[in-house]
Each structure stands twice: as structure tokens, then as C-alpha cells.
DRENDO-1510 file (C-alpha; in Angstrom, 1 decimal, always signed):
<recs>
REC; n; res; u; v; w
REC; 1; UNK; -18.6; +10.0; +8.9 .
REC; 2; UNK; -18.8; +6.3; +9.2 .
REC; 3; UNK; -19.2; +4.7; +12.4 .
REC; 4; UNK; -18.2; +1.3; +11.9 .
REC; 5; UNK; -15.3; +0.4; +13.9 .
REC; 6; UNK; -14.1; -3.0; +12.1 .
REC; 7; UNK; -10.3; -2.9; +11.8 .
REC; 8; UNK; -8.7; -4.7; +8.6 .
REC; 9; UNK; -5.0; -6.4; +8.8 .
REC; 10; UNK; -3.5; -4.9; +5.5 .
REC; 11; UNK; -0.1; -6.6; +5.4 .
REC; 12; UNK; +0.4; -6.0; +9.0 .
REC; 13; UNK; -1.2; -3.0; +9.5 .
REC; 14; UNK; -4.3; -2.3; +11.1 .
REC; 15; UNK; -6.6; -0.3; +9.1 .
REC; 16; UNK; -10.2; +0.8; +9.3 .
REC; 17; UNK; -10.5; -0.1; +5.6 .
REC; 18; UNK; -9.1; -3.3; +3.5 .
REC; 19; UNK; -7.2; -0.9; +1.3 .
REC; 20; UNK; -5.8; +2.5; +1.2 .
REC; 21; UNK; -5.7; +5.1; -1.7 .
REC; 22; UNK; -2.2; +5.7; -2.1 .
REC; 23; UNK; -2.8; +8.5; -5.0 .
REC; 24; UNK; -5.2; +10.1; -7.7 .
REC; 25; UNK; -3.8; +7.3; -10.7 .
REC; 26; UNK; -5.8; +8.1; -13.8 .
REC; 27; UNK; -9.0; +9.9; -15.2 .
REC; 28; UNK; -10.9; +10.3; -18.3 .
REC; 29; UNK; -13.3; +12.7; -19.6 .
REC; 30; UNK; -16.0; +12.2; -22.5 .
REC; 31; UNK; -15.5; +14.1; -26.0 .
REC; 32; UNK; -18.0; +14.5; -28.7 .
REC; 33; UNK; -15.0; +15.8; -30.8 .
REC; 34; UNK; -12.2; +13.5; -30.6 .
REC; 35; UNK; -10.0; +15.4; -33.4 .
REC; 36; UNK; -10.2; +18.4; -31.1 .
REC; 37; UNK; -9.6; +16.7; -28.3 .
REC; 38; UNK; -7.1; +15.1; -29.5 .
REC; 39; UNK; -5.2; +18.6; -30.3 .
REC; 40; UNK; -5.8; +19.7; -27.0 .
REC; 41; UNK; -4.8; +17.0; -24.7 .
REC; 42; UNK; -2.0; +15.7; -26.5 .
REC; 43; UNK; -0.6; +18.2; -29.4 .
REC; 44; UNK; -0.7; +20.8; -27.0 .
REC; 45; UNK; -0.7; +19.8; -23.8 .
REC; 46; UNK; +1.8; +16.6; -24.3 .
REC; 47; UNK; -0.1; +13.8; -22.9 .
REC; 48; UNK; +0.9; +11.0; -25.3 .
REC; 49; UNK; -1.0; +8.4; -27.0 .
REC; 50; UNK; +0.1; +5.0; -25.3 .
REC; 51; UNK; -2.7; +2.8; -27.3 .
REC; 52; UNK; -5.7; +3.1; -29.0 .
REC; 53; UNK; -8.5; +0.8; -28.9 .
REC; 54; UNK; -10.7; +0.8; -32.0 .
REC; 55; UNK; -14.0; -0.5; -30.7 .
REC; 56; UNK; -15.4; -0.6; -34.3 .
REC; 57; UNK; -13.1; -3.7; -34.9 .
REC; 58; UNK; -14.8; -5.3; -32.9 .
REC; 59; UNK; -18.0; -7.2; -33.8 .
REC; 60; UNK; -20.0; -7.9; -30.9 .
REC; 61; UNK; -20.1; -4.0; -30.4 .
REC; 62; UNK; -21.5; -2.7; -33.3 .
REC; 63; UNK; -24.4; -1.7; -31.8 .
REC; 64; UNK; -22.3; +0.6; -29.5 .
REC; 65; UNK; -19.7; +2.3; -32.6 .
REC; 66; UNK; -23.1; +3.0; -35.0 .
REC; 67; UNK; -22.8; +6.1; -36.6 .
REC; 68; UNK; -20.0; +7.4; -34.5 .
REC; 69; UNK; -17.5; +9.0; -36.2 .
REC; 70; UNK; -14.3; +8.0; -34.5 .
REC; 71; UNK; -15.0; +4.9; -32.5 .
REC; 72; UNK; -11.2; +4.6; -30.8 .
REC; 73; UNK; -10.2; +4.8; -26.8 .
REC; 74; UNK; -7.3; +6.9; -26.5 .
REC; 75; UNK; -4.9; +5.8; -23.6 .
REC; 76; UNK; -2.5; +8.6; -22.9 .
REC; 77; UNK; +0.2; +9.3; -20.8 .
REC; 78; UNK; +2.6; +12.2; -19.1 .
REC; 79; UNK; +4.7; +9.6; -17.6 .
REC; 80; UNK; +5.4; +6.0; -17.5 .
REC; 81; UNK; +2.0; +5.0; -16.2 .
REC; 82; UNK; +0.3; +3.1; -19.8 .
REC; 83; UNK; -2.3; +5.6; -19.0 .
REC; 84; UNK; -3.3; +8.9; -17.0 .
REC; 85; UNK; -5.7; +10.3; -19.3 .
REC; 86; UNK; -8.8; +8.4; -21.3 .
REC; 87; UNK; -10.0; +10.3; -23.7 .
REC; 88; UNK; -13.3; +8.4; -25.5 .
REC; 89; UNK; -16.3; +9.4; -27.2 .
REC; 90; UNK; -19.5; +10.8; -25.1 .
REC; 91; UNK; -21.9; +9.0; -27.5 .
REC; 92; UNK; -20.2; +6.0; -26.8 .
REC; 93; UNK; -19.7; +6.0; -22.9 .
REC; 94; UNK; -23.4; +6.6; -22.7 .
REC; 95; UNK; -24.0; +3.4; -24.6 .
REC; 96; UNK; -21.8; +1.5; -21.9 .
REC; 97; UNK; -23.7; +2.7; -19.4 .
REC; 98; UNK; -20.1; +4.7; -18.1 .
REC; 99; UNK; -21.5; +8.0; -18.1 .
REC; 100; UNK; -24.9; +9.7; -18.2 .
REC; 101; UNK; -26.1; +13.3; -17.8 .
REC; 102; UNK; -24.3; +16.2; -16.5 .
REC; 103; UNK; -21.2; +12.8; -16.0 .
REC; 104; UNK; -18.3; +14.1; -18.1 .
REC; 105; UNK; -15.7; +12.2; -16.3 .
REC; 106; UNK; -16.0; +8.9; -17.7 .
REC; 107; UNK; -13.5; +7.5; -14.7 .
REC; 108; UNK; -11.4; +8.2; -11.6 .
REC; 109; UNK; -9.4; +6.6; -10.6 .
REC; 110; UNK; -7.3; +5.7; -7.4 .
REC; 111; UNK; -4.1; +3.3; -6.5 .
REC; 112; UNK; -4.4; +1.0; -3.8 .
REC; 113; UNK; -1.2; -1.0; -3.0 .
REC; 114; UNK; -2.0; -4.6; -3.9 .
REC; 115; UNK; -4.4; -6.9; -5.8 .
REC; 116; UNK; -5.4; -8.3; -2.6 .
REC; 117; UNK; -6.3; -5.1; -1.8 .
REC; 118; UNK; -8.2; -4.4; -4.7 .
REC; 119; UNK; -10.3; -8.0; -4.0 .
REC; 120; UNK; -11.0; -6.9; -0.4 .
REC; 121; UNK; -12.3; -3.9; -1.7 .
REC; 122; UNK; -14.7; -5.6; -3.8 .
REC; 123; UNK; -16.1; -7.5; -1.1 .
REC; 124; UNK; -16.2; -4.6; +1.4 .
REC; 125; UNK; -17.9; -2.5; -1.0 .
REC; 126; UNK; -20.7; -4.6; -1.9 .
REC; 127; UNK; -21.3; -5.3; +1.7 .
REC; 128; UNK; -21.8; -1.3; +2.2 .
REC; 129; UNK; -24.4; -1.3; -0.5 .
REC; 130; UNK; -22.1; +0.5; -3.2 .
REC; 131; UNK; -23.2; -0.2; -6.8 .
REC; 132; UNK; -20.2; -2.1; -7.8 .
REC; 133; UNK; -19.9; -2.3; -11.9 .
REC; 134; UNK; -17.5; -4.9; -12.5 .
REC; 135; UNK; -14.0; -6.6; -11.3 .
REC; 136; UNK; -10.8; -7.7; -13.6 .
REC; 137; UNK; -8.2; -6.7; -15.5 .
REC; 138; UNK; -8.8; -5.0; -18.3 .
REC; 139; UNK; -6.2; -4.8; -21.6 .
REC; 140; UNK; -4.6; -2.5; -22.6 .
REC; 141; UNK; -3.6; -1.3; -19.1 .
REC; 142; UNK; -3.2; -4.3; -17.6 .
REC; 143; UNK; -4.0; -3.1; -14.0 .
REC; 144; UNK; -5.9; -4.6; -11.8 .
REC; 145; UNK; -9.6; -2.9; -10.8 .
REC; 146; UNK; -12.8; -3.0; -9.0 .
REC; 147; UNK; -15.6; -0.2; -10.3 .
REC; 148; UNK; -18.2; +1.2; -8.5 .
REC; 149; UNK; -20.0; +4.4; -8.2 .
REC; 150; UNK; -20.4; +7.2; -5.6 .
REC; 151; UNK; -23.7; +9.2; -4.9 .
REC; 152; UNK; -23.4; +11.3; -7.9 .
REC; 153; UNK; -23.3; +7.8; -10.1 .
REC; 154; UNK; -19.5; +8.9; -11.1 .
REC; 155; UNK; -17.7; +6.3; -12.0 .
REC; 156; UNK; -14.5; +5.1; -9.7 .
REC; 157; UNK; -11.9; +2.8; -9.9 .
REC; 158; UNK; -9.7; +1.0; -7.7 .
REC; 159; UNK; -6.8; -0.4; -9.2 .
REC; 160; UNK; -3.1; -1.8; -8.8 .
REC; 161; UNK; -0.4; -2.6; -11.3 .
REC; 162; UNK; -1.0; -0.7; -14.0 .
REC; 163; UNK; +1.7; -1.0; -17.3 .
REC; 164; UNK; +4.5; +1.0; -17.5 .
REC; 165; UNK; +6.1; +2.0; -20.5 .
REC; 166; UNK; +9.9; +1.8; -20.5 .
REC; 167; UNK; +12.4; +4.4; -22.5 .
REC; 168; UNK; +11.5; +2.4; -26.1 .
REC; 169; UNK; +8.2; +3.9; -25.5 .
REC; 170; UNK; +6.5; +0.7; -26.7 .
REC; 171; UNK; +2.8; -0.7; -24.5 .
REC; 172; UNK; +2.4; -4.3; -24.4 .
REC; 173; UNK; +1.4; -6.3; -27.5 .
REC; 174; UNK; -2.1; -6.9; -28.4 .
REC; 175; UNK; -1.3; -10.9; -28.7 .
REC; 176; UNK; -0.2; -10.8; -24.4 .
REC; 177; UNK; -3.8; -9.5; -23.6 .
REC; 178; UNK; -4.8; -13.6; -23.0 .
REC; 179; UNK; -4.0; -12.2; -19.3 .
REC; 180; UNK; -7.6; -10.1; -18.8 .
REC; 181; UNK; -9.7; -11.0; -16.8 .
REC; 182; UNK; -13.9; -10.4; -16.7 .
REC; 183; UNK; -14.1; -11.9; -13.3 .
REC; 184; UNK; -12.9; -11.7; -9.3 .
REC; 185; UNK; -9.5; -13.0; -9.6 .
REC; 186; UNK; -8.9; -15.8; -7.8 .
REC; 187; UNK; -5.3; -14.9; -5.7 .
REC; 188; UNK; -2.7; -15.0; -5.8 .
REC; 189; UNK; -1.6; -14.3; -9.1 .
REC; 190; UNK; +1.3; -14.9; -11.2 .
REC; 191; UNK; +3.8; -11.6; -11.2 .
REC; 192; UNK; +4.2; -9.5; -14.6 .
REC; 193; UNK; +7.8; -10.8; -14.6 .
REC; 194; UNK; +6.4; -14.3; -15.1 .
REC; 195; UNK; +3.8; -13.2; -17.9 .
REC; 196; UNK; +6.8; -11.8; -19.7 .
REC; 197; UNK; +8.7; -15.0; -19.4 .
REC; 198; UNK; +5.3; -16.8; -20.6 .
REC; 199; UNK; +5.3; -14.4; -23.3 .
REC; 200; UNK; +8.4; -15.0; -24.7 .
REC; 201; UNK; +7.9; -18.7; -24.3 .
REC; 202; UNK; +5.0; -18.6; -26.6 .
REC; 203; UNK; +7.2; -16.9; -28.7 .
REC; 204; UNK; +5.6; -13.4; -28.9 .
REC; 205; UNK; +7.1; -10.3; -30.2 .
REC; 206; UNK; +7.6; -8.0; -27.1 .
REC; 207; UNK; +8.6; -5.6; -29.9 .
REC; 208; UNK; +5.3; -5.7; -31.2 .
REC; 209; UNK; +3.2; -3.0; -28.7 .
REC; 210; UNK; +2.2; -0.1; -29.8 .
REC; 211; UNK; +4.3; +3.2; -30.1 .
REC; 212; UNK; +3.8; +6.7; -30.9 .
REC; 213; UNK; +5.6; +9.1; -33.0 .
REC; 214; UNK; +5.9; +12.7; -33.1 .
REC; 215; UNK; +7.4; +14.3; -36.2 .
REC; 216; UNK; +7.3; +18.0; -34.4 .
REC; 217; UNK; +10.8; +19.7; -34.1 .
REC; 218; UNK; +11.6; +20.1; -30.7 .
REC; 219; UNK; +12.8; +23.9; -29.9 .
REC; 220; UNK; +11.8; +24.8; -26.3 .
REC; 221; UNK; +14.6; +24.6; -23.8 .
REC; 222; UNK; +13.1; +23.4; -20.8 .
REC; 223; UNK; +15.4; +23.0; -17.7 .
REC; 224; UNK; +18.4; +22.6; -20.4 .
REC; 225; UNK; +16.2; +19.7; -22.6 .
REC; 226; UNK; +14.5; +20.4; -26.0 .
REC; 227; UNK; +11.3; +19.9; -25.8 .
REC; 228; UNK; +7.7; +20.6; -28.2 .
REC; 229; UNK; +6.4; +22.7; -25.6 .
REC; 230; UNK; +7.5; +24.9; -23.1 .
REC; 231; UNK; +6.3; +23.2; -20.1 .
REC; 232; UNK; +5.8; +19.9; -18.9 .
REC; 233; UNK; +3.0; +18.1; -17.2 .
REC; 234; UNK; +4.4; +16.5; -14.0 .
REC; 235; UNK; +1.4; +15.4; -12.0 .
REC; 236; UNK; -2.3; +14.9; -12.3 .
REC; 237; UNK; -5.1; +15.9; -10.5 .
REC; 238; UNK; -6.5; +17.7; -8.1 .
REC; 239; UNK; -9.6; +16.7; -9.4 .
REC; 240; UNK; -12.4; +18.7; -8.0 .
REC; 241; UNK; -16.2; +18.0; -8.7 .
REC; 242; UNK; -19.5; +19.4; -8.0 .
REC; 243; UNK; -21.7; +17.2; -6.1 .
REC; 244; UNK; -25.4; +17.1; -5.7 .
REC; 245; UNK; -24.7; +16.7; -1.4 .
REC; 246; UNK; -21.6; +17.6; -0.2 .
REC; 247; UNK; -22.0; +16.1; +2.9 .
REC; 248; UNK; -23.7; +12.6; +1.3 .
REC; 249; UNK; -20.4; +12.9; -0.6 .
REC; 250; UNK; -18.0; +13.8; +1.6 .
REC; 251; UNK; -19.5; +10.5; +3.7 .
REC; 252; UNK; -18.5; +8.1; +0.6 .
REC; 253; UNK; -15.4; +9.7; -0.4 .
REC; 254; UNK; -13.9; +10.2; +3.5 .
REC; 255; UNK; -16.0; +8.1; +5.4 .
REC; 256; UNK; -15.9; +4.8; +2.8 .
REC; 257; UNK; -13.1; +5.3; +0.8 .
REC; 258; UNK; -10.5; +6.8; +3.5 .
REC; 259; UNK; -9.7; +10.2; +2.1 .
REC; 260; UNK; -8.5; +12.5; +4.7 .
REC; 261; UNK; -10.1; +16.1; +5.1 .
REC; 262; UNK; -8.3; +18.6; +5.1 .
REC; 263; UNK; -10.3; +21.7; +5.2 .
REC; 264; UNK; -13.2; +22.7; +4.8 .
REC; 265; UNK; -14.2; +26.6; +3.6 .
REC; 266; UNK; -17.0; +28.7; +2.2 .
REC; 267; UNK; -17.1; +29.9; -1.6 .
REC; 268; UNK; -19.4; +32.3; -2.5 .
REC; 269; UNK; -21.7; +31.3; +0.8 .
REC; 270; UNK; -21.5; +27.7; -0.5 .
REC; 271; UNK; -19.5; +25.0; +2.3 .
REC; 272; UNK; -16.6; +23.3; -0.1 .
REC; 273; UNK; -14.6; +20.1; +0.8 .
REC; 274; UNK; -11.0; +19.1; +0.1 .
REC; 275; UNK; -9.7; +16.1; +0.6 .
REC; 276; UNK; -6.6; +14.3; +0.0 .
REC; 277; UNK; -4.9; +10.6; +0.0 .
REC; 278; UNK; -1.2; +11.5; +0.9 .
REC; 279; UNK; +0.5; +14.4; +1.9 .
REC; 280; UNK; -1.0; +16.4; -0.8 .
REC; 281; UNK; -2.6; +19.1; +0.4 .
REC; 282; UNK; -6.1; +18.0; -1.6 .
REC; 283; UNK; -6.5; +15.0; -4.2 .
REC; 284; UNK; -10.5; +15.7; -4.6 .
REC; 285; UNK; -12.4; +18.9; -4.2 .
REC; 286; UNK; -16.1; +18.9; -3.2 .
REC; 287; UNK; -18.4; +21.8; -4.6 .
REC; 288; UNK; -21.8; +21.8; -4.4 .
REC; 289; UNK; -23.9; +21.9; -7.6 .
REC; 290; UNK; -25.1; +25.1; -6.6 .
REC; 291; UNK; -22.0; +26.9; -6.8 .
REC; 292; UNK; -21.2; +26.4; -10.3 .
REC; 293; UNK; -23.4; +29.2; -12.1 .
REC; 294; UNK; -22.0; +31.4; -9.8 .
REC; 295; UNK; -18.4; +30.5; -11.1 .
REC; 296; UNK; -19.7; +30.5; -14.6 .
REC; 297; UNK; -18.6; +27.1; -15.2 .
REC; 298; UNK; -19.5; +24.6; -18.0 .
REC; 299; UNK; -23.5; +24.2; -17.5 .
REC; 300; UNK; -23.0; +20.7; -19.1 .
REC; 301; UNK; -20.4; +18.8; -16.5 .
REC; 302; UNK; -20.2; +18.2; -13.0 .
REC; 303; UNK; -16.4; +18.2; -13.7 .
REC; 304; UNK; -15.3; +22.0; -12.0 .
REC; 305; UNK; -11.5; +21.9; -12.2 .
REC; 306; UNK; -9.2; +19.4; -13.1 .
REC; 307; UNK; -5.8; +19.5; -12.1 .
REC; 308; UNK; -2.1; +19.2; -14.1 .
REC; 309; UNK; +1.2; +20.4; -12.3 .
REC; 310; UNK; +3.9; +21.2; -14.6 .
REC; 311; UNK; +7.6; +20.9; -13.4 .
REC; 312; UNK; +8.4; +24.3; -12.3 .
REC; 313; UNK; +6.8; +28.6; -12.0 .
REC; 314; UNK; +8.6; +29.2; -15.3 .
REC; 315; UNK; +7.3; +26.7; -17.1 .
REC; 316; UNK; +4.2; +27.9; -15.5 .
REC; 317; UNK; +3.8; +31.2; -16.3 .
REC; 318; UNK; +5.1; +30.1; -20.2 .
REC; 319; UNK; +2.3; +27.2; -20.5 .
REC; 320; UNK; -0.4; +30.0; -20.6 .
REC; 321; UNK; +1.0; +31.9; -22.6 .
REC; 322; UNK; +1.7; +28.9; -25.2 .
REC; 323; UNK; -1.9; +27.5; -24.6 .
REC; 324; UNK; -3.2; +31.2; -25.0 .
REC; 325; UNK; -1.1; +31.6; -28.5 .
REC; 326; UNK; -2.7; +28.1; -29.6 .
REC; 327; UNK; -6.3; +29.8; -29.4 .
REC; 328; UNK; -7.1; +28.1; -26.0 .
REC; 329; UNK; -9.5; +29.9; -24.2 .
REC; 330; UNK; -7.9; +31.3; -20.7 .
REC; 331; UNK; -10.0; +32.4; -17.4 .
REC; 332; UNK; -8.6; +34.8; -15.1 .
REC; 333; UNK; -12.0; +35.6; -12.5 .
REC; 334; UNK; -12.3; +32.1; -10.7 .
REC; 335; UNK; -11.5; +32.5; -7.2 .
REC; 336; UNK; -8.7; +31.9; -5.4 .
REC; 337; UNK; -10.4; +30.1; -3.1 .
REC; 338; UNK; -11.4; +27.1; -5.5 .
REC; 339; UNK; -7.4; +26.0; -5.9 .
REC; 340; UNK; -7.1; +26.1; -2.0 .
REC; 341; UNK; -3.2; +25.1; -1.0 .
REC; 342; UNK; -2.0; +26.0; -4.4 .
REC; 343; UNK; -0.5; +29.9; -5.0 .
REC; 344; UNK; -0.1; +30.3; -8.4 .
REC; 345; UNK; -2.4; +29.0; -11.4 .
REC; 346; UNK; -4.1; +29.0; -14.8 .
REC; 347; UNK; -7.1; +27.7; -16.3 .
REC; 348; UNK; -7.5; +26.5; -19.8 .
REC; 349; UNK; -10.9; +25.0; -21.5 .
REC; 350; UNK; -10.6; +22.1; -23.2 .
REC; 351; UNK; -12.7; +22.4; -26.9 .
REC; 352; UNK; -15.4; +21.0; -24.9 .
REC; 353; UNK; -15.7; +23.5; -21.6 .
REC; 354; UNK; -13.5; +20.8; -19.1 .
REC; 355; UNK; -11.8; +23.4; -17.2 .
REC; 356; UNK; -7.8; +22.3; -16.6 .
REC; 357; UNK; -5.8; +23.8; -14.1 .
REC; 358; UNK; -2.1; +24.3; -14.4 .
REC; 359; UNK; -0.1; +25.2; -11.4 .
REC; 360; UNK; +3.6; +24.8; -9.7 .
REC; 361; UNK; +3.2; +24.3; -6.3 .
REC; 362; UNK; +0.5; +22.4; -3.6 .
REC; 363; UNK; +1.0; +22.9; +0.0 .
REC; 364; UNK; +2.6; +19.1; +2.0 .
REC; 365; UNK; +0.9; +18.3; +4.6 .
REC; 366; UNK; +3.4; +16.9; +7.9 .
REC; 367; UNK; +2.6; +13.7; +10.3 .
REC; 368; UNK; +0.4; +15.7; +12.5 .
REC; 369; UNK; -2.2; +16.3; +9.4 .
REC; 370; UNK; -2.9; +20.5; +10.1 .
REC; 371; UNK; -2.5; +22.5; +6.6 .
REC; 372; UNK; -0.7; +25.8; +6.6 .
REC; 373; UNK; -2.6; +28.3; +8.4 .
REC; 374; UNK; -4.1; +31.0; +6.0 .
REC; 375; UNK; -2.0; +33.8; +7.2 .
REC; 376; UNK; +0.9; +31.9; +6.5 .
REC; 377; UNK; +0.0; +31.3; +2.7 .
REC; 378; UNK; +1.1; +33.3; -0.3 .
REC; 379; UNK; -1.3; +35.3; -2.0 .
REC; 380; UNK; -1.4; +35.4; -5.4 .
REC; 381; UNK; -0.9; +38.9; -6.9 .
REC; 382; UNK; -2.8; +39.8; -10.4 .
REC; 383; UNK; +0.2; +40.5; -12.2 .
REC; 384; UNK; +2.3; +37.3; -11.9 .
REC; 385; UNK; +5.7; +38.5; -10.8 .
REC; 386; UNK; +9.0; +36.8; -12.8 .
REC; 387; UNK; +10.3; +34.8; -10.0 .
REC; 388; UNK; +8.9; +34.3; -7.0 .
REC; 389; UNK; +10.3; +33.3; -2.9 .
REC; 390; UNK; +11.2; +29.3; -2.0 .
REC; 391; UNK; +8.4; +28.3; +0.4 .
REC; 392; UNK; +9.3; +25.6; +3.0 .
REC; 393; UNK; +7.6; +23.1; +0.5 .
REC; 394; UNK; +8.5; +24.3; -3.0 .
REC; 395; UNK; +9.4; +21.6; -5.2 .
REC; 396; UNK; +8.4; +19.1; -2.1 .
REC; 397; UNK; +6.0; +17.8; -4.2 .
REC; 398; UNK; +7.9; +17.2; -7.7 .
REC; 399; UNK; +9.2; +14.0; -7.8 .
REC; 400; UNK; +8.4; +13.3; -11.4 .
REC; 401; UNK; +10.4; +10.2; -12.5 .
REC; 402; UNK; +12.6; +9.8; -15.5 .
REC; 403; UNK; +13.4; +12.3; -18.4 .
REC; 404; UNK; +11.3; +15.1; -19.4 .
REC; 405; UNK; +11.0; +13.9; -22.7 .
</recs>
């Protein structure tokens, strides 16, 4: 791990970093087939669309859209965030330089607590020789964000303030995205409740944003509310990645960007890392390369696992089988030991090979940072019982905010 020993006043705090990752915010993977995708991610799983961004309407980026057959970002969203899942087209992201190679994940994404924060962390990781891709504020979104890249050349993102979509269900208007920026923002900035107030002084439509619709009937009772599906995604992430140097990345991801080991254990003869930013038990796993023909894993993506906790063990256990009655392909031989801290879970393919995890439950970690020792954690049986005991930190963890749907 790093050795420098500079200390950084963040709002009053001494830190050995000008930020701090408060949480896994957003990711995105890269699709050649949208349409599929798009039945996937958000008929099926229930992420919904927040915006879309046709790229082909705009003219300086023809070049980039040619001969592509959907040309459209697709923000989504299983909560209030504007976004927790970009879904865009892998012919595209290539063009832009987002993603190359074995790169499926065309961002991830981490909260900091402040745009100050997200300035200092510009500076500081230039000055560590990080391949920083560009500051600003991007529309729609509206957070604030530094990019860069780790060893692997993933792409990461700072970011702070990002849009959140009230109970109308409506994103902000096209005609309020004067507010971007394409540069280091000078600080400080004006608040979001001031833009609005600009907004309306210009006299722009607030009710103008986009919002979805859904025209399915709703006919699952879930926790007493009717929903589409049986099951609802709570959480994102863990996110976990295989890595050409564990240890290279482990030094960026712990030793630069702050993340917090929490153990470290052999799969298959291979040393794995998992990390987290709170009291998760792991907000990024580290694989090495190596290890994913052994877990028969998609050849084409350095993404392994990705994360998505749903709101409870029934809704567990009735997610696969809906996902498995929608012609979703299910594995049942990965190891236990690759969802480390979590008892129960599933894994689903997306049409493309991203594997997504669905689970219940992830182990809290206390003040004094030691994880549950493994004599103390449940064991999955292979017949998942109906119901299953409270541990001392089920439901810890579930703090999803507002309605279900």
C-alpha cells in the first residue's frame, strides 16, 4: 500500500486522501443489443428508464452513431438516483475511447461527499500519475465528476450531486442543461435550489423532463404493494472484477482511492480481494484474470459478478424463479466463495454473458473493522430452505428509501 503520509483537512477532518468514497453510486455496462438489453435490465429486472440520450441527434457526432442501429444512452434507475445503470452501445463506447477490449463496464462509479471534494481529487490524482479523462458536469445527471482510469484502463468516476427524481417521476428538462460544464469548475458553485429558481426565472417548464411509462398490470404482492415483478432491486453493487494484477490493483483501489480491505482468500488456488467503502462487508471484489476459465465465466468481459440486492429472502428466492420463467439463463456451480459475506444468492446472465447477482443479505462490518469470522457465517445449503434464522445483521443493510414502486 501507499506510503505517502500527507494528511488532507476534509471539512475538519484529517484524512490521508482529499476525498472519501462514501458508496458504489452507479455503473454501466456495454451492449451490442440494446433491445435485449433493454428487456433484461428494465422489463424484467425493473431498472427504469430516467432519460435517454439520442447521440444520432446530434451533429458533431456522426462519425461516432454510423451504422449503429440504436444510437441512444439509456439512464436507468432502481431508486431516486437519475441513474444507477448505463446501458449504451459497445460499438459506440469504443468510439469514445470509454471502453476497449475485454472492458465491458463502460463506468464505475463512486460518491464522494462534496464538489470540493471531487476538485481535490482531480488535482491529487494527476499528481499520482493517474490517467485522468476529463472533469465537469455532465447533463443528464447533473452530478458532478472527475474520470480516470485504474491499471486495467477501467473507467472510474468520482462524483457528487447527482439528480434525483421526485414521486412525479419526471428528470430535469433538456432546456436546464445550460448548467454542464466541460471544464474544472471553478468553486464554489451555486446550489441546485438556486438553478431551480434560475430556471423558473427564465421561465422554463420544470414539467417538461422526461418521464417513463409502463402500461404492464401490476399483480405481484410484494410486502403488501402491487408490483410488475416479484421482487425489488434495493441496492447495487458489489461489483467484482477480474484484474490483470491483483496486487497492482489492490494498490490503486486501497492504496489511492481509500477502499478498506476486508479480506483476503484463495479461490480455486487463486489470492482474491474484497474491499469495501462503508460498513458493507465488500463494495469491489478483485479476481485475478486467471481465475475466470476456471469459473467458466464470460471469455469476453473482465466484468465477473455484478451485484443487485433485492428487499428481502422471499423476494429472493421468487426473483429466480421469475427471471428463470422469462428464459434467463441461471447458474448454480459458482462457488460460494466468490459472494464472500453474503449467504444466499443467484446469478442470472444478462443476453450478453454479464453475470448479475441477486442476494438478501451482506454481512456489516462494526467500528473495529474485523468481518464475521467464518465459523460464525451461514452456509448456504443446496436446496434453499422457505424461511430462514434472523442473523445479528439481517436487514442491517436495507435502508432503501421511499416506496417500492
Amino acid at each position: 500500500m501507499t506510503t505517502d503520509h500527507t494528511q488532507y483537512n476534509v471539512e475538519g477532518i484529517l484524512l490521508a486522501r482529499p476525498f472519501k468514497i462514501r458508496r458504489l453510486g452507479h455503473f454501466g455496462v456495454d451492449l451490442h443489443d440494446l433491445e435485449a438489453g433493454l428487456r433484461f435490465y428494465v422489463q424484467d429486472l425493473g431498472f427504469r428508464i430516467t432519460d435517454v440520450l439520442d447521440l444520432g441527434r446530434i451533429p458533431p457526432l456522426a462519425k461516432l452513431v454510423d451504422g449503429v442501429a440504436d444510437a441512444r444512452l439509456y439512464f436507468t434507475s432502481h431508486g431516486s438516483d437519475h441513474h444507477s445503470l448505463l446501458l449504451n452501445h459497445r460499438t459506440i463506447s469504443e468510439r469514445m475511447g470509454v471502453s476497449s477490449g475485454e472492458v465491458t463496464i463502460n463506468q464505475l462509479t463512486w460518491q464522494v461527499g462534496s464538489l470540493r471534494e471531487v476538485v481535490d481529487a482531480h488535482d491529487y490524482l494527476k499528481s499520482k500519475g493517474v490517467e485522468v479523462v476529463r472533469i465537469g458536469r455532465d447533463m443528464p445527471g447533473g452530478n458532478w465528476h472527475v474520470y480516470f482510469r485504474d491499471p486495467d484502463g477501467l473507467q472510474n468516476e468520482f462524483y457528487y450531486g447527482i439528480e434525483q427524481i421526485g414521486w412525479q417521476r419526471r428528470s430535469r428538462p433538456h432546456a436546464m442543461y445550460y448548467r454542464g460544464f466541460r471544464e474544472r469548475p471553478p468553486l464554489p458553485q451555486m446550489s441546485e435550489h438556486d438553478e431551480v429558481e434560475e430556471t423558473l426565472a427564465k421561465g422554463i417548464d420544470l414539467q417538461s423532463g422526461y418521464r417513463p411509462t409502463e402500461t404492464e398490470t401490476a399483480t405481484h404482492d410484494v410486502g403488501g404493494i402491487l408490483l410488475r415483478r416479484p421482487f425489488k432491486i434495493t441496492r447495487i453493487g458489489p461489483v467484482s472484477i477480474f484484474v490483470g494484477d491483483v496486487d497492482a490493483s489492490a494498490e490503486f483501489y486501497a492504496g489511492l482511492l481509500g477502499l478498506v480491505q476486508t479480506e483476503e482468500v484463495t479461490i480455486k488456488g487463486h489470492s482474491c480481494r474484497f474491499l469495501r467503502a462503508g460498513n458493507e462487508h465488500h463494495a469491489l471484489a478483485l479476481f485475478p484474470s486467471s481465475l475466470r476459465a476456471e469459473l467458466n465465466l464470460n471469455a469476453r468481459s473482465t466484468l465477473a459478478v455484478f451485484g443487485l440486492e433485492v428487499g428481502s429472502y422471499r423476494q429472493l428466492r421468487d426473483a429466480i424463479e421469475f427471471l428463470r420463467g422469462r428464459g434467463w439463463r441461471i447458474l448454480s456451480d459458482l462457488p460460494a466463495e466468490i459472494h464472500l459475506g453474503i449467504d444466499y444468492a443467484g446469478f442470472v446472465l444478462d443476453p450478453e454473458g454479464h453475470c448479475m447477482m441477486l442476494y438478501y443479505y451482506m454481512e456489516q462490518i462494526g467500528w473495529d473493522g474485523r468481518p464475521r469470522p467464518p465459523e460464525l457465517r451461514r452456509a448456504a445449503a443446496s436446496k434453499w430452505p422457505e424461511q430462514l434464522e434472523a442473523l445479528s445483521d439481517t436487514y442491517i443493510d436495507q435502508n432503501f428509501l421511499g416506496p417500492l414502486g
